[in-house]
Each structure stands twice: as structure tokens, then as C-alpha cells.
N, C-alpha and C positions, 0 to 999 in steps of 0.2 A: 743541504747544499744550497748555499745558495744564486738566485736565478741571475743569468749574465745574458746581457742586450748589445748587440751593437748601438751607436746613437751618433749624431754628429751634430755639430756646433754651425746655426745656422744664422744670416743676418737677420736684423727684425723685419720684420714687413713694414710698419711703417715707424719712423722715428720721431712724431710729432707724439707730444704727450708721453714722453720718458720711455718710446720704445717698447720695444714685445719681445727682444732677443735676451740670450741668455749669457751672464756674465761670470763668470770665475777663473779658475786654473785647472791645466792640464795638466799632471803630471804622465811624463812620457815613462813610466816604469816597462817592464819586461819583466816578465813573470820567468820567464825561461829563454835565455842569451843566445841560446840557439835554436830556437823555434821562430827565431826572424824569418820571413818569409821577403824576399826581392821580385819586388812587382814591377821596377822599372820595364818601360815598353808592349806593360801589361793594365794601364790606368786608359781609360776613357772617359770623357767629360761629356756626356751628350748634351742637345738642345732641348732636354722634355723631360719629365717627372715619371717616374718610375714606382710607385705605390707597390715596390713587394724587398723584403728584404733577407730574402733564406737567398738556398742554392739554387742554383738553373745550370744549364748545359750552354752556357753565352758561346762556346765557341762554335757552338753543333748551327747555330744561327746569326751571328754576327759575324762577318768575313770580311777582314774590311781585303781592298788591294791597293796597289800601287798603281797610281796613275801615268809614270814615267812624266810627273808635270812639274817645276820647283816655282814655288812662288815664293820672294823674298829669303832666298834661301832655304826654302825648307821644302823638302818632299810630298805634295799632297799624293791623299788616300781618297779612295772612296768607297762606303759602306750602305749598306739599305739598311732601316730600322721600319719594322711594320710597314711598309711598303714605300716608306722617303727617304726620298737620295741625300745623303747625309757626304759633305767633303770635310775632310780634316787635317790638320796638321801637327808631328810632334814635337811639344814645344820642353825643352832642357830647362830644371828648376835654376833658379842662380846658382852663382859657386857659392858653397859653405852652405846651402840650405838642401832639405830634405820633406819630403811629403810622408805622413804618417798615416796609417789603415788604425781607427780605436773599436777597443773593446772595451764596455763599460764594467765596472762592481761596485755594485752599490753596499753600504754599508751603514748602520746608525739605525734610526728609527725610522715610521712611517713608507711611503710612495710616493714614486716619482723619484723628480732628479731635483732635489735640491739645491747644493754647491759642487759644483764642478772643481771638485781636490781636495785636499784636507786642510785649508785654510779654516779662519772662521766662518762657519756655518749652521744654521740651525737646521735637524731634522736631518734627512737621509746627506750623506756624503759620497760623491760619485768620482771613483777615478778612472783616467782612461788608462788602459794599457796598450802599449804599441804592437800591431800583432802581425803588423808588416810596414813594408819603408819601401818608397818610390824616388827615382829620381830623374824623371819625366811623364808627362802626359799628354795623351794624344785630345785635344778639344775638337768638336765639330760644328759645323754649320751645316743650316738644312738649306739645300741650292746653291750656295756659294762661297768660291772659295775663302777658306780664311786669310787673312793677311796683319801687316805689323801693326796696321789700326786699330783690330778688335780690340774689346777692352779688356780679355783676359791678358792678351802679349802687354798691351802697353800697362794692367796693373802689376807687371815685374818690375819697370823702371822704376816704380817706388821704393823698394828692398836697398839699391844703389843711393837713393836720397834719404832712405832713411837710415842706412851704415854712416853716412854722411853726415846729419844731424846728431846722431848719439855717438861718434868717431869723439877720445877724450882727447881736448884739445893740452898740447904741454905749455908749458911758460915760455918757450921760446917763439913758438907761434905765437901767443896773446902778444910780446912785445914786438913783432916786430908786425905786427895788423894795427895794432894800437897807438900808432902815431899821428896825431891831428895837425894837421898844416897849421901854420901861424896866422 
């Protein structure tokens, strides 16, 4: 049998000197069509690193409540984590996108994660499979509330610029933008 990891796709730490992150493809397979699991309103983003990755009893200990508070529209919560007051807000993915829970299988030869998909790759090949789908997450701040300046809310606005930039433009839009004054 062989052995299955979760793992997830992290930025580099630093991009000076070709980077430390890890680059390939995802495929979004399903092993079993209805063994989706819907985790919306069940995704939390905390401020801190969590060095364990089995199961735990998260709800017997994390309780977030409702504040009766809305800041820019949205409903702050508030939770404690190891004893800091953590505020949060749930933020709705754009339309037409979705958040994915992976589960790894490695295949090929050798250790480790070599290419992420079945592209070309040398040595072991890792794909993700989807083993749950979100669509929203609750992020938090330690002390203060969230609002539309964090930089997780305003890195949505990019999704909308970049539909924008790969939107295929037709011939009739190229001519009628394409007229140069005399």
C-alpha cells in the first residue's frame, strides 16, 4: 500500500537567488465523487504556525462567538487560541472560484515530492487529490479587528484583474479601441 501525506503548496521564503518554493501542477482528481466533504464555514485561517498535522478535537477547544459587532460589512467573531484573543471575520471566495483540502500520492521512484502532477518530471510524481472544497474562510487577527485593508481581503481584488487581463478579447473590441487620432 502505498503511503499518503497530506502537504500543501507554500510560498518561498525568500525569492532572491531563484527562490525555495515549489513549482508544478495540481491536478484537482477525486478519487471518489462522493466522498467530497463541504467545509464551507468550517475553514479557519489563523495568525500562527501550528507544527502538528493529524486529528485533534478543534471544536472541544476553539469556540469562536459572535460579537453582535459588523465591520465593513462583515460579522466579527471572537475566539481565544492558547490563551490570545484572536478577532475574525468571514470572508466569501469570489464567484466562480473555490478552496480545495489535498491529499497527496506519490508515485514513481525515490522520496519526497518531486513534481507536483504528471507533467514532466524526474523521480517521484505527486498528485493532489481533492478531499474536500470550501467556499469561504474565516481569517483572524490577534487584537484587532479585521477590515477591507488586510492584505488577505484586498489579495481577492486581484482574481477580478486578473479575469480581466486573460478575458479573450473579440475583433470587434480590438477595432473599435484601435483607432489612433490623426
Amino acid at each position: 500500500m502505498e503511503e499518503e501525506k497530506s502537504f500543501r503548496v507554500s510560498p518561498p521564503e525568500s525569492t532572491i537567488g531563484g527562490g525555495g518554493g515549489v513549482t508544478g501542477t495540481i491536478d484537482l482528481c477525486r478519487r471518489d465523487p462522493s466522498s467530497a466533504v463541504d467545509l464551507t464555514d468550517r475553514v479557519h485561517l489563523l495568525p500562527c504556525s501550528i507544527k502538528h498535522d493529524g486529528p485533534c478535537p478543534v471544536s472541544h477547544y476553539f469556540k469562536p462567538r459572535d460579537l453582535d459587532v459588523v465591520v465593513d460589512g462583515s460579522s466579527v467573531e471572537e475566539a481565544f487560541f492558547r490563551g490570545r484573543k484572536l478577532q475574525g471575520i468571514t470572508v466569501p471566495l469570489p464567484e466562480g472560484y473555490r478552496g480545495h483540502v489535498l491529499e497527496s500520492k506519490k508515485s514513481g521512484k525515490g522520496k519526497g515530492f518531486g513534481n507536483l502532477g504528471r507533467g514532466r518530471g524526474r523521480g517521484v510524481q505527486t498528485v493532489g487529490f481533492s478531499r474536500a472544497e470550501f467556499r469561504n474562510l474565516t481569517y483572524w487577527n490577534h487584537d484587532i479587528v479585521p477590515s477591507s485593508d488586510d492584505p488577505l481581503v484586498r489579495s481577492f481584488h486581484w482574481f477580478s484583474v486578473a479575469d480581466a487581463l486573460h478575458k479573450p478579447v473579440t475583433a470587434e473590441e480590438m477595432s473599435s479601441t484601435s483607432t489612433f487620432p490623426d
